[in-house]
N, C-alpha and C positions, 0 to 999 in steps of 0.2 A: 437601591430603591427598595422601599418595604412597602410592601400591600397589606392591607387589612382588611380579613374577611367579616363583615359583619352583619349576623344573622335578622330578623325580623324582632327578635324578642330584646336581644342585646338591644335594637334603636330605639324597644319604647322602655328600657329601663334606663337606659342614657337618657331619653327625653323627659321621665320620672325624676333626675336627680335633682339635687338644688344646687345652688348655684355656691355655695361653699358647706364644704361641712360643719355641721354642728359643734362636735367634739373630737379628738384623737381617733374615736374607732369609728367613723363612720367615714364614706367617701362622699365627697361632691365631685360637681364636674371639676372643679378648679384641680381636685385631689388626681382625677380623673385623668385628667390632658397633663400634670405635671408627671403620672410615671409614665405617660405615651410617649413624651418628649423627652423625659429622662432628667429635668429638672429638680424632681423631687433627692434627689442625692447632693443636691447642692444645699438643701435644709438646714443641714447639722452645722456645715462651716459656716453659713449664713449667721446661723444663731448664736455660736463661739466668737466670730468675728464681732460681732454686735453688742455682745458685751464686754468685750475687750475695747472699742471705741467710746464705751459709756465710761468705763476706767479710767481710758484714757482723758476723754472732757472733763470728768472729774477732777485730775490733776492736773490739768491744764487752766482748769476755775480757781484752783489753791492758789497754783501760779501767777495768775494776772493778779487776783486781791493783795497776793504779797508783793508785786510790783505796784500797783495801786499804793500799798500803804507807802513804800520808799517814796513813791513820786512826791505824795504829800511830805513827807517829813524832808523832802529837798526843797520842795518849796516854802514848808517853813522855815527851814534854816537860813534860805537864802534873802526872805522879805524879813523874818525879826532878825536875824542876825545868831550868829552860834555862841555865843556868849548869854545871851537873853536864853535859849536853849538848854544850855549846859547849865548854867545856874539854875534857871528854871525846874532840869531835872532835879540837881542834885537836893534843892532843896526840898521837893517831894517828899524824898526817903526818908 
């Protein structure tokens, strides 16, 4: 069990904060109650993890558009036929 003593002056600079902080150096209450609770040490892997998931969506997005393009060139192959296809290419080049 933890108690917290808290003086008359501490309640009205806790009641003075705002309600998040501004910038990295200042505290809000949000800043306030995350080292009371002990939350704020979960921050760093918060923010490692998060972009590691953006990485990963990233390459997850390469992935579907390159299954995307297969899908269509199967279903082109399959309605003109792979001969219309392969000529098709070759005469391209």
């Amino acid at each position: 069990m933890v108690v917290f003593i808290v003086t008359q002056g501490e309640v009205e600079q806790i009641a003075m904060m705002k309600a998040k902080a501004v910038n990295e150096h200042e505290d809000g209450m949000l800043e306030f109650l995350e080292d009371i609770i002990g939350s704020s040490r979960y921050q760093q892997p918060i923010t490692i993890l998060s972009h590691r998931v953006e990485e990963i969506n990233e390459l997850r997005s390469e992935k579907v558009l390159l299954l995307l393009l297969v899908v269509v060139v199967v279903v082109v192959v399959v309605v003109v036929g792979p001969e219309v296809v392969v000529t098709t290419y070759y005469c391209s080049l």
